[in-house]
DSSP file (Angstrom, degrees, kcal/mol; ACC not computed):
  #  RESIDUE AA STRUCTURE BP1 BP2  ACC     N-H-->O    O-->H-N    N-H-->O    O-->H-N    TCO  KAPPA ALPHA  PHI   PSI    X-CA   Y-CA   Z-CA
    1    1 A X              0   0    0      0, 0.0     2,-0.2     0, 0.0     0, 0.0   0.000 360.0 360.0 360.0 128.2   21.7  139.3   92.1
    2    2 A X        -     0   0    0      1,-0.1     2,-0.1     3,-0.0     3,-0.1  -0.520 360.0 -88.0 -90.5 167.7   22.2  136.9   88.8
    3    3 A X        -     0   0    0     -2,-0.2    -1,-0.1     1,-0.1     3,-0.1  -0.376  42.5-103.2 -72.7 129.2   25.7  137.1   87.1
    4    4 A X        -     0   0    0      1,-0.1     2,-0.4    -2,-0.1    -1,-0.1  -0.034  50.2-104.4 -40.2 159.8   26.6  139.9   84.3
    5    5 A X        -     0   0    0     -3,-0.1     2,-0.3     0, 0.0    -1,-0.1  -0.914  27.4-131.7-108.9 154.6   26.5  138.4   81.1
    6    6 A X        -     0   0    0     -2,-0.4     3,-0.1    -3,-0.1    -2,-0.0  -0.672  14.5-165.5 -93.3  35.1   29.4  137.6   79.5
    7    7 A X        -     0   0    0     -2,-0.3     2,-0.3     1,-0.2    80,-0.2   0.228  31.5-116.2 -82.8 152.6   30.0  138.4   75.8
    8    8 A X  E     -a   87   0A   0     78,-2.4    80,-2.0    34,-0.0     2,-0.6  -0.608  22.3-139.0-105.2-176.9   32.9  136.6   74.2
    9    9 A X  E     +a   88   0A   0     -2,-0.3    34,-3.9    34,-0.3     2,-0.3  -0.825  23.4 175.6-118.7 118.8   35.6  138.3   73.1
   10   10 A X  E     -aB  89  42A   0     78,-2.1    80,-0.7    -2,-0.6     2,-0.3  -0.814  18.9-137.4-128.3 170.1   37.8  137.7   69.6
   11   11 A X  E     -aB  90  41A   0     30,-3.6    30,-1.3    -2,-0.3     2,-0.3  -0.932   8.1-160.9-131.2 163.8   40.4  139.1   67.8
   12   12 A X  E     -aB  91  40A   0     78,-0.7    80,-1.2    -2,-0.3    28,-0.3  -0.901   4.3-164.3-121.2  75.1   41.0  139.9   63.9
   13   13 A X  E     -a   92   0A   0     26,-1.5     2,-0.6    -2,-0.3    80,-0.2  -0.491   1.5-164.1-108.9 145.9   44.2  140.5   62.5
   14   14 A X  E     -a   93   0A   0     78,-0.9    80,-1.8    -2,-0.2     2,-0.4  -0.955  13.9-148.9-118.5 134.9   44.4  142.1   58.8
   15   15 A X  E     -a   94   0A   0     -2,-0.6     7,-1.2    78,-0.2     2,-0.3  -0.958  18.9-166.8 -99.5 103.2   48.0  141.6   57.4
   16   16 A X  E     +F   21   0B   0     78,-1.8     2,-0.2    -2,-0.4     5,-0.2  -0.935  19.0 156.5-127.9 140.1   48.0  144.7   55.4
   17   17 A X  E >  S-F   20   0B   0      3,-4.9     3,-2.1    -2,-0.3    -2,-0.1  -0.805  72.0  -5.9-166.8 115.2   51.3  144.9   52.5
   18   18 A X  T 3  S-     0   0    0      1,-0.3     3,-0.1    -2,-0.2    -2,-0.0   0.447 130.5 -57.1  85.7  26.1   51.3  147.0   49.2
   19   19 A X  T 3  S+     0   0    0      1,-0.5    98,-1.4    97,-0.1    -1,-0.3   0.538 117.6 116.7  80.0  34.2   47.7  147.9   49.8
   20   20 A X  E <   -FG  17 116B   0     -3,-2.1    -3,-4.9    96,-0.2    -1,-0.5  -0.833  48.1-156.2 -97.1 156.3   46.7  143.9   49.9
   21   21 A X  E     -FG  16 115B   0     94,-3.2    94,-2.1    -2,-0.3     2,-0.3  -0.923  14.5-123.0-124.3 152.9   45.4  142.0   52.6
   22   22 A X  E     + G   0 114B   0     -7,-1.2     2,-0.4    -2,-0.2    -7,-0.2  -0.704  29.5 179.8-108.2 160.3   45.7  138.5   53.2
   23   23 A X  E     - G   0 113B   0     90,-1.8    90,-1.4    -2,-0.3     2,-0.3  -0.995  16.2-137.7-148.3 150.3   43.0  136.2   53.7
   24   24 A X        -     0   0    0     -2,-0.4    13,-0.7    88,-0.2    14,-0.2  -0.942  14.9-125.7-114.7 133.9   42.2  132.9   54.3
   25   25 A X  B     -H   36   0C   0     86,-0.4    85,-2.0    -2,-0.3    86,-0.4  -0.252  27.3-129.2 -45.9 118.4   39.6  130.4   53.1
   26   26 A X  B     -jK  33 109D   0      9,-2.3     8,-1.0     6,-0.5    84,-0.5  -0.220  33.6-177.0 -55.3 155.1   37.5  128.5   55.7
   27   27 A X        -     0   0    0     81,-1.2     2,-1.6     6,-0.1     4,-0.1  -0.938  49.7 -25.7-136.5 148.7   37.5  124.7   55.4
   28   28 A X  S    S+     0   0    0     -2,-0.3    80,-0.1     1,-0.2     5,-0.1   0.099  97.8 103.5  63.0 -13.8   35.9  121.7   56.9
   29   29 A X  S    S-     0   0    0     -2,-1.6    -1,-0.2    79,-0.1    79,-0.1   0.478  86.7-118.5 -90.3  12.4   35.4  123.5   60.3
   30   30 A X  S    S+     0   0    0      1,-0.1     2,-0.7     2,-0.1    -1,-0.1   0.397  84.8  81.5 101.6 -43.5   31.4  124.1   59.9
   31   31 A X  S    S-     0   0    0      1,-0.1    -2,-0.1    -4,-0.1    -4,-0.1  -0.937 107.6 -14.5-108.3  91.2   31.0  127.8   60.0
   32   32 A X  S >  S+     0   0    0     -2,-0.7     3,-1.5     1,-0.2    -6,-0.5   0.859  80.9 174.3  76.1  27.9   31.7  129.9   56.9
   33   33 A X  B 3   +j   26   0D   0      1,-0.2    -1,-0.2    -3,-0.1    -6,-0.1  -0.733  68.5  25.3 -95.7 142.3   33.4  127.4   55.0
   34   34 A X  T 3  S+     0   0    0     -8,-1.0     2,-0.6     1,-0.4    -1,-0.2   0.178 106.0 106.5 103.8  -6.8   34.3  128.1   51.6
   35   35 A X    <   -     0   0    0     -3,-1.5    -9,-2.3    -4,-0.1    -1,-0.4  -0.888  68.7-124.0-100.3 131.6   34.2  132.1   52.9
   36   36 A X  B     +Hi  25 124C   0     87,-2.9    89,-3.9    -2,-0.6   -11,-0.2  -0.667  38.1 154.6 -82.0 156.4   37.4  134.0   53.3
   37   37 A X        -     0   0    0    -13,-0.7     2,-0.2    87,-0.2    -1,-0.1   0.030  35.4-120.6-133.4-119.1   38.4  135.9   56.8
   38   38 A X        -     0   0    0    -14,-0.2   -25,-0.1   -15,-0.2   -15,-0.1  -0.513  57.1 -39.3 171.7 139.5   41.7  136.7   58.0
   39   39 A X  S    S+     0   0    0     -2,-0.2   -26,-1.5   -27,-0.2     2,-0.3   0.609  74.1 149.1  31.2  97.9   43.5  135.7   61.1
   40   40 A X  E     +B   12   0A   0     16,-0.3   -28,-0.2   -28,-0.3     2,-0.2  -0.969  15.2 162.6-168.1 169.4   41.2  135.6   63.9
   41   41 A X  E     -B   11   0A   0    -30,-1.3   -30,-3.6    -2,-0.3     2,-0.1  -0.862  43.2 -90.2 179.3 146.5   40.7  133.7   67.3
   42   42 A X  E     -B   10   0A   0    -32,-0.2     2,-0.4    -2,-0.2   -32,-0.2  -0.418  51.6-117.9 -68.5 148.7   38.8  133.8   70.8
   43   43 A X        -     0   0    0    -34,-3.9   -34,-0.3    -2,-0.1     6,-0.1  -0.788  29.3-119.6 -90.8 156.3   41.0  135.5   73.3
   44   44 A X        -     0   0    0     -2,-0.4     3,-0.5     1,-0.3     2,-0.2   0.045  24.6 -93.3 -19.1 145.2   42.1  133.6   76.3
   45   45 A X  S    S+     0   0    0      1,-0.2    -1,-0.3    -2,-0.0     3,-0.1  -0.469 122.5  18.7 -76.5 168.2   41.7  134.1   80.1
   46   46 A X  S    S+     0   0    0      1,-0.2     2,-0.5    -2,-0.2    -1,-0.2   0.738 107.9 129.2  56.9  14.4   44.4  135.9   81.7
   47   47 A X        -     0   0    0     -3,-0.5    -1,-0.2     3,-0.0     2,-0.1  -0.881  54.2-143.8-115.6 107.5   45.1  137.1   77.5
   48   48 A X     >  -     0   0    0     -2,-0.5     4,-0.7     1,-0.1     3,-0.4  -0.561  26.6-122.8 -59.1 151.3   45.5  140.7   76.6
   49   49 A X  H >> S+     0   0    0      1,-0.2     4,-1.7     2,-0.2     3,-1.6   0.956 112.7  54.9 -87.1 -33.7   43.7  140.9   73.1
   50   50 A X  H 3> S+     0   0    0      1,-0.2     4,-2.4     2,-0.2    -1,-0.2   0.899 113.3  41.7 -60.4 -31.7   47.0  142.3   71.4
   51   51 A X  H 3> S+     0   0    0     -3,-0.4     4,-0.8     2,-0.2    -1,-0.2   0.438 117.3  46.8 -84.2  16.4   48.9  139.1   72.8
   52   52 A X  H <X S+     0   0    0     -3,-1.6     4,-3.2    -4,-0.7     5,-0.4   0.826 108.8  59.1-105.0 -66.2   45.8  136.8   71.8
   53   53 A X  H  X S+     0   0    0     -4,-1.7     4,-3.0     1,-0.2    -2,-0.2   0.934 115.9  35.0 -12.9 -81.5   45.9  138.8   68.2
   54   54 A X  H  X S+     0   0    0     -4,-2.4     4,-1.5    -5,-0.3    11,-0.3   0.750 110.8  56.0 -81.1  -8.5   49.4  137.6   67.7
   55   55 A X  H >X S+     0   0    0     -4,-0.8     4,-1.3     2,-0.2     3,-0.6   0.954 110.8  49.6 -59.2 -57.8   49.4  134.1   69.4
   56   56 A X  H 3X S+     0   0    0     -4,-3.2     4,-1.8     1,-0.3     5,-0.5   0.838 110.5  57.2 -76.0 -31.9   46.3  133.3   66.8
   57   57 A X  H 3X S+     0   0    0     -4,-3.0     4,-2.4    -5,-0.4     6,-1.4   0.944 106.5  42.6 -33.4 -61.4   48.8  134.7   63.9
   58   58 A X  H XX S+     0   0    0     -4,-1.5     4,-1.8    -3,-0.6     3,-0.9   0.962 115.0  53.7 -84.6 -69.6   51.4  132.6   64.4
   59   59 A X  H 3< S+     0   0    0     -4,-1.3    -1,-0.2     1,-0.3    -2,-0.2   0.380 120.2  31.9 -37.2 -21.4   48.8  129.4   64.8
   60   60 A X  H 3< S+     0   0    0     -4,-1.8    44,-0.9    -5,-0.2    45,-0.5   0.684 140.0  10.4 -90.1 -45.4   47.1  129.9   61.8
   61   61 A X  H << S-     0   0    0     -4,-2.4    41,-0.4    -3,-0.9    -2,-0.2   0.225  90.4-114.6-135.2  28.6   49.6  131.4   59.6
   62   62 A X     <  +     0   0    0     -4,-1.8    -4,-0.2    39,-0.2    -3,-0.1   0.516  65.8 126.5  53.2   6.6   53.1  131.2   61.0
   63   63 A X        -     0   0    0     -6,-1.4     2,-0.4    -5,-0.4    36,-0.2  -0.523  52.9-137.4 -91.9-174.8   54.1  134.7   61.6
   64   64 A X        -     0   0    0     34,-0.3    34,-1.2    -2,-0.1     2,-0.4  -0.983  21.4-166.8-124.0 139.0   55.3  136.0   64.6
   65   65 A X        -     0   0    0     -2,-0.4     2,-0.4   -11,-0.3    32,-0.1  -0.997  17.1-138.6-103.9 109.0   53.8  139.4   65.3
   66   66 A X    >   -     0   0    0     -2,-0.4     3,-3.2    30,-0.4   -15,-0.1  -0.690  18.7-127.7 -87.8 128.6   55.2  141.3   67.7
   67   67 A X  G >  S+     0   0    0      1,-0.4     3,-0.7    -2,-0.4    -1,-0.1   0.656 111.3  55.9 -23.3 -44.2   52.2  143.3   70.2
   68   68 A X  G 3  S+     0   0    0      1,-0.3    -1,-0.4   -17,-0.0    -2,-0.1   0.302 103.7  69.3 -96.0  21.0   53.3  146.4   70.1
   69   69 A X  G <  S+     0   0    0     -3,-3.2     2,-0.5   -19,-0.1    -1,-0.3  -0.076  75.7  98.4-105.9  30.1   52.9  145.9   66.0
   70   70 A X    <   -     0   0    0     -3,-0.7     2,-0.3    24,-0.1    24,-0.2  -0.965  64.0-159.1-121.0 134.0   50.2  145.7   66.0
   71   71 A X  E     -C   93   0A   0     22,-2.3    22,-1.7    -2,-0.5     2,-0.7  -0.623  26.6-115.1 -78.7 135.2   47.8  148.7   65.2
   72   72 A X  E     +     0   0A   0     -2,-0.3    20,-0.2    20,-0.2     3,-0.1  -0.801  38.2 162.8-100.2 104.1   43.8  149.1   66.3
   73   73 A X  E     -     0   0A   0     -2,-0.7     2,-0.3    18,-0.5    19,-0.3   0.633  59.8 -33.8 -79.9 -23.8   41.7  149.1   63.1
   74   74 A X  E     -C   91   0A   0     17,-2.4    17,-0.8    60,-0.1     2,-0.3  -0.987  35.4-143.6-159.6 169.7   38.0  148.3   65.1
   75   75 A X        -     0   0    0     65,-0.5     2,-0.4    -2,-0.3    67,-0.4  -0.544  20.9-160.7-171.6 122.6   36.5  147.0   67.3
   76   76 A X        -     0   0    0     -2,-0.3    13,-0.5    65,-0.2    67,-0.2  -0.854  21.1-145.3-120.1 114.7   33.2  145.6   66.8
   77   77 A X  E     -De  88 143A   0     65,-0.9    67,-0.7    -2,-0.4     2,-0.3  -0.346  42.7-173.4 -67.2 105.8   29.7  144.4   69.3
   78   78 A X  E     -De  87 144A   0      9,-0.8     9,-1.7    65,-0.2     2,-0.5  -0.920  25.3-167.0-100.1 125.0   28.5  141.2   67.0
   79   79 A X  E     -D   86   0A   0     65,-2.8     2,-0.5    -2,-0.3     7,-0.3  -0.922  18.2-149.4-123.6 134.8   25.6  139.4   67.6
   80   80 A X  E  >> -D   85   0A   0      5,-1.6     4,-4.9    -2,-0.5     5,-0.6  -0.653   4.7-156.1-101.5 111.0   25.8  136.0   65.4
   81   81 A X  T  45S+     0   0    0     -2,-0.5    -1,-0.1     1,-0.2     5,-0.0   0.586  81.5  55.4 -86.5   8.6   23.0  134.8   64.4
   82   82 A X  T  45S+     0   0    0      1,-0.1    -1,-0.2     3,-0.0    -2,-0.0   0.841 126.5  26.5 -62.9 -33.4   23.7  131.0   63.8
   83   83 A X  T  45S-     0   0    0     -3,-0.2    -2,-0.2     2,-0.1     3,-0.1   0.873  95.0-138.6-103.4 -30.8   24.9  130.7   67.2
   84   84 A X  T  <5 +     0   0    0     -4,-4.9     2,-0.2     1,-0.3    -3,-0.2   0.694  58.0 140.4  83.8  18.5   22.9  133.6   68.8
   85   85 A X  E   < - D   0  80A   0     -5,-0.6    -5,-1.6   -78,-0.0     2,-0.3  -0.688  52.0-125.1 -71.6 149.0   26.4  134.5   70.9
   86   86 A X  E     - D   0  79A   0     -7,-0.3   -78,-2.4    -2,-0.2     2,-0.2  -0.849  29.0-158.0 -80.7 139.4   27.4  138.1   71.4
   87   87 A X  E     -aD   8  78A   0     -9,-1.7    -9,-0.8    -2,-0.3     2,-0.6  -0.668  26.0-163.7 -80.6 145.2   30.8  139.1   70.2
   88   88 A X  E     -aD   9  77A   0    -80,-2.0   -78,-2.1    -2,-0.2     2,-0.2  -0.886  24.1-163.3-125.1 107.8   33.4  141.8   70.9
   89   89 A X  E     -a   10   0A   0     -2,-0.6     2,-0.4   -13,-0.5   -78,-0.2  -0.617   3.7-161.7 -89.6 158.7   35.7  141.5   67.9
   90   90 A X  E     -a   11   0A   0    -80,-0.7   -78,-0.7    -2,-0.2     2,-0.4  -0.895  12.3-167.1-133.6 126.5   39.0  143.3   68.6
   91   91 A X  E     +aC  12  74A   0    -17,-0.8   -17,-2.4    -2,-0.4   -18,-0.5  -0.973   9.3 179.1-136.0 152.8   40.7  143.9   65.1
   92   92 A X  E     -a   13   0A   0    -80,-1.2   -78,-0.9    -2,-0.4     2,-0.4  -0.682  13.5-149.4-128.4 150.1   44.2  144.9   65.0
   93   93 A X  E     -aC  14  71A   0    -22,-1.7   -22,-2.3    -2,-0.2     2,-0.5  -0.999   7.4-157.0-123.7 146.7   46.2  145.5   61.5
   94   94 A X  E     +a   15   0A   0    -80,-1.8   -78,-1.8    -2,-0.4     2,-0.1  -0.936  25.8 179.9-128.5 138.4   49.9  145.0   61.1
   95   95 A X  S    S+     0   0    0     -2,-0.5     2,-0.2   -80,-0.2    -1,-0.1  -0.282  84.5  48.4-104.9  32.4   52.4  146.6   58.3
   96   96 A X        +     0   0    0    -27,-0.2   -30,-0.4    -2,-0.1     2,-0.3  -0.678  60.5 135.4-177.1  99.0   55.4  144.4   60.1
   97   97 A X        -     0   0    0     -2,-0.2   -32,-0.2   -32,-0.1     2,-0.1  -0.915  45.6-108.9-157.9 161.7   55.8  140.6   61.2
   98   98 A X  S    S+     0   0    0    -34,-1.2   -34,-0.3    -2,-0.3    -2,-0.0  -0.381  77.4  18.4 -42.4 119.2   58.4  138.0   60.9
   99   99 A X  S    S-     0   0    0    -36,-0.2     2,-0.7    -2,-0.1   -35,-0.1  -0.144  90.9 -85.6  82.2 170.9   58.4  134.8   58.6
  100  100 A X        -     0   0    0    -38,-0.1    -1,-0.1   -37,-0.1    -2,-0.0  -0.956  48.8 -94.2-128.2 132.7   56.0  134.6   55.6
  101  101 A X        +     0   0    0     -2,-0.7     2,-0.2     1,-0.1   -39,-0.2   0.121  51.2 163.7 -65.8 140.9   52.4  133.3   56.0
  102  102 A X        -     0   0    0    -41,-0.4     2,-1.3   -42,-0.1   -39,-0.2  -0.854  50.9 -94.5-152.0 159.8   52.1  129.6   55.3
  103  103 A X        -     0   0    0     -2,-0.2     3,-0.4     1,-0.2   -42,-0.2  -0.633  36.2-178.6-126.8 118.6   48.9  127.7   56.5
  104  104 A X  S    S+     0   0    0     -2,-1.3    -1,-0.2   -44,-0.9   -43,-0.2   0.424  77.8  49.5 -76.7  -6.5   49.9  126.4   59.5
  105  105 A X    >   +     0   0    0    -45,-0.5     3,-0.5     1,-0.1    -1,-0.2  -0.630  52.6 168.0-129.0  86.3   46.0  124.6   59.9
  106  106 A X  G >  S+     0   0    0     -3,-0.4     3,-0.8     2,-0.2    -1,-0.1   0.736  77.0  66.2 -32.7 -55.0   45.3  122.7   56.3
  107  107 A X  G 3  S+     0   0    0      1,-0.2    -1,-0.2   -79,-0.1    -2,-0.0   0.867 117.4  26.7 -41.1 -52.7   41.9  120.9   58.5
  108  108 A X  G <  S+     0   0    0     -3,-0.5   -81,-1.2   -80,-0.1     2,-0.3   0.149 125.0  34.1-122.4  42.9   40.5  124.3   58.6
  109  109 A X  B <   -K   26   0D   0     -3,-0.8   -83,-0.2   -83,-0.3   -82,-0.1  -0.897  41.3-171.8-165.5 124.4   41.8  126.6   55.5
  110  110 A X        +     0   0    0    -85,-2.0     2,-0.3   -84,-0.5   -84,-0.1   0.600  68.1  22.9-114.5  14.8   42.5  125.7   52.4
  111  111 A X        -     0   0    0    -86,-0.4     2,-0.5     2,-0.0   -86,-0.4  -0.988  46.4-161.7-157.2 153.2   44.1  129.0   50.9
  112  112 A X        +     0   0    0     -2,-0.3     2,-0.3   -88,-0.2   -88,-0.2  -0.963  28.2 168.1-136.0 141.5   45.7  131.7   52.0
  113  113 A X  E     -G   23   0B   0    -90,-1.4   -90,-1.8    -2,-0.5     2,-0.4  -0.999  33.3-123.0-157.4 148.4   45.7  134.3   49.6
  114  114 A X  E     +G   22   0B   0     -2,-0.3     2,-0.2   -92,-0.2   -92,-0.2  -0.919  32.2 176.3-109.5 123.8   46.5  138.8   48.9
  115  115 A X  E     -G   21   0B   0    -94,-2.1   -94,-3.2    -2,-0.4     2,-0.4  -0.911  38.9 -95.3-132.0 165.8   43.6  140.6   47.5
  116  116 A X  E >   -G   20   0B   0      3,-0.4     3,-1.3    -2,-0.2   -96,-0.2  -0.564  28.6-123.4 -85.4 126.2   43.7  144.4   46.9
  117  117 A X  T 3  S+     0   0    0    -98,-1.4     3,-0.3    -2,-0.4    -1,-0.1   0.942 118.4  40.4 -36.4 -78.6   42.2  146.3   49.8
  118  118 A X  T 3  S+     0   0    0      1,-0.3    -1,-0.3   -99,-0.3     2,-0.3   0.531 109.9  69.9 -56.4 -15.5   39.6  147.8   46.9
  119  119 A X  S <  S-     0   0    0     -3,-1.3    -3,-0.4     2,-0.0    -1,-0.3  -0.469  73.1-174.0-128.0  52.7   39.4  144.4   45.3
  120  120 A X        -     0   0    0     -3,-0.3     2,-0.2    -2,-0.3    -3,-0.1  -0.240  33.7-124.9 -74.5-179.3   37.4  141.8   47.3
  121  121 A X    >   -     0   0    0      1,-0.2     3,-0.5     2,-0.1    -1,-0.1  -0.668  28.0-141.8-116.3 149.1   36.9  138.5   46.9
  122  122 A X  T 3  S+     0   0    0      1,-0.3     2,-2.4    -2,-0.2    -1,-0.2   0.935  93.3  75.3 -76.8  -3.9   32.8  138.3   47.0
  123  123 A X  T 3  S+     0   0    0    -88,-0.1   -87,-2.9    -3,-0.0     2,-0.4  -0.481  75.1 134.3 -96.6  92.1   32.9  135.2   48.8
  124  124 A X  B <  S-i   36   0C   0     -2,-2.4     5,-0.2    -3,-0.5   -87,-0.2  -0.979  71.5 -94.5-137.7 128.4   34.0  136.9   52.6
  125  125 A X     >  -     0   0    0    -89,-3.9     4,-1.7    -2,-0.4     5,-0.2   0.016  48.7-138.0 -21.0 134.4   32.8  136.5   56.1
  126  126 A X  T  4 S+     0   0    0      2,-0.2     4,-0.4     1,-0.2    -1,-0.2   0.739 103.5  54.3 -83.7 -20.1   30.3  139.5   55.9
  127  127 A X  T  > S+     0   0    0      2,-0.2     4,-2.5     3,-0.1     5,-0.2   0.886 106.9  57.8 -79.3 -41.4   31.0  140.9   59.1
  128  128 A X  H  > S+     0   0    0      2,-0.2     4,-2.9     1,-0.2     5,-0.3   0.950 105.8  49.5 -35.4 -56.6   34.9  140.8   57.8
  129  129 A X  H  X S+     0   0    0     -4,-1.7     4,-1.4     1,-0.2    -1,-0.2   0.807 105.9  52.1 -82.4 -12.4   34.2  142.9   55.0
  130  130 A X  H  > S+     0   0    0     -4,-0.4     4,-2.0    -5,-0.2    -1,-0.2   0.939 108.9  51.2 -90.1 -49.8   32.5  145.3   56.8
  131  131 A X  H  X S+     0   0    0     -4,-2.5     4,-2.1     2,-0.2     3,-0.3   0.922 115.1  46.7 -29.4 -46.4   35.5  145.7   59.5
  132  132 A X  H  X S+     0   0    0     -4,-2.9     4,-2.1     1,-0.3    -2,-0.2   0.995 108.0  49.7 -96.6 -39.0   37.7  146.1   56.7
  133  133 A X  H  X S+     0   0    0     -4,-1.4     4,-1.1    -5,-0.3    -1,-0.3   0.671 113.1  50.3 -61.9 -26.3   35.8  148.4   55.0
  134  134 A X  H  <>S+     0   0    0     -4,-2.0     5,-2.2    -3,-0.3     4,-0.4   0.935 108.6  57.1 -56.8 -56.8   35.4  150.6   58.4
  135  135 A X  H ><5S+     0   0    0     -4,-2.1     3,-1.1     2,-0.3    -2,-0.3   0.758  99.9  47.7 -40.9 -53.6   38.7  150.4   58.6
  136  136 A X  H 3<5S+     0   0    0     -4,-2.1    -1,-0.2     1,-0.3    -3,-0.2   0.933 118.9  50.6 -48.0 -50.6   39.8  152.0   55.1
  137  137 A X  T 3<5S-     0   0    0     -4,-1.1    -2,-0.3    -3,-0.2    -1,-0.3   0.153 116.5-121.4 -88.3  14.4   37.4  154.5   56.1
  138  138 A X  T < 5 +     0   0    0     -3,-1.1     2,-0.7    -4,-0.4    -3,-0.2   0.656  58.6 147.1  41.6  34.6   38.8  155.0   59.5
  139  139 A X      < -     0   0    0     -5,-2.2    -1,-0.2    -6,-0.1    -2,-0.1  -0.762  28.6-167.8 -85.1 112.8   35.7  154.1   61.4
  140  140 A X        +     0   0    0     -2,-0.7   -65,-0.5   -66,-0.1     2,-0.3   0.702  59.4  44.5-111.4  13.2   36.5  152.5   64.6
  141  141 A X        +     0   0    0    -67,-0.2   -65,-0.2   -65,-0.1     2,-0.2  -0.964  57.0 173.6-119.3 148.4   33.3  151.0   66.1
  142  142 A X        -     0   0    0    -67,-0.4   -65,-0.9    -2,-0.3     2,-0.2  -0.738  20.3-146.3 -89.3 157.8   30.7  149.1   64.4
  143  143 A X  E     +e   77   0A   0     -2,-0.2     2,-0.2   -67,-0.2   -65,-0.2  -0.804  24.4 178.3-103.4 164.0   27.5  147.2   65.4
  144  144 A X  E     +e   78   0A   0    -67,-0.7   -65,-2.8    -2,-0.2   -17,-0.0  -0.932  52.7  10.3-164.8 146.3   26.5  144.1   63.5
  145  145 A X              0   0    0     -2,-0.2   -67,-0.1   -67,-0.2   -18,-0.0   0.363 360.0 360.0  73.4  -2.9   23.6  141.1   63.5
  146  146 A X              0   0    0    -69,-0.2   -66,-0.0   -66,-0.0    -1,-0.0   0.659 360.0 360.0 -82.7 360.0   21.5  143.2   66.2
């Protein structure tokens, strides 16, 4: 019998405050630089996605997020076509975290920034903007890249 395949698995966080969300500009890392995203990370073995969600928070933008503050805005089956990986994006929002977002990795973001839910910026990861845009509408699966 050959082995299941494996999709990997990320998480998304939206920081959502006076109906902005923050997002940050890719940099230097290769992939979507020069694009805004928001929070995001592969989860961990042995990592529930809500504590993977807030670990990647606080490494990227210094807040501390507590688990259970976090909310489930989507969750979407990606298949990317630079890399040709399959995804399961996890995205979480939170109205509630600790400390105020700084960017804790300068190598790969160079802004962090609040735009108006209604008011994106056009240069954003496209699969992003379509999460958040499920998300307003309270759609909680997507497919995307298939």
């Amino acid at each position: 019998m050959s082995e299941r395949y494996k999709p990997y698995a990320a998480v998304l966080t939206f920081l959502v405050k006076d109906n902005s969300i923050l997002l940050i500009r890719r940099f230097n890392t290769g992939w979507a630089d020069g694009s805004y995203t928001v929070p995001s990370g592969h989860v961990d073995a042995d990592e529930s996605v809500t504590v993977a969600a807030a670990r990647e928070a606080k490494e990227e933008i210094g807040v501390t997020i507590l688990p259970k503050d976090l909310q489930f805005a989507h969750v979407m089956h990606r298949k990317n076509s630079e890399s040709n990986r399959e995804y399961v994006d996890f995205f979480f929002s939170a109205n509630t975290w600790l400390g105020e977002p700084v960017n804790n990795e300068p190598n790969k973001c160079d802004e962090l920034k609040w735009f108006l839910l209604d008011e994106l910026p056009d240069n954003i990861v496209p699969f992003v903007r379509d999460a958040i845009t499920a998300y307003r509408n309270k759609i909680h699966f997507s497919e995307s890249g298939w």
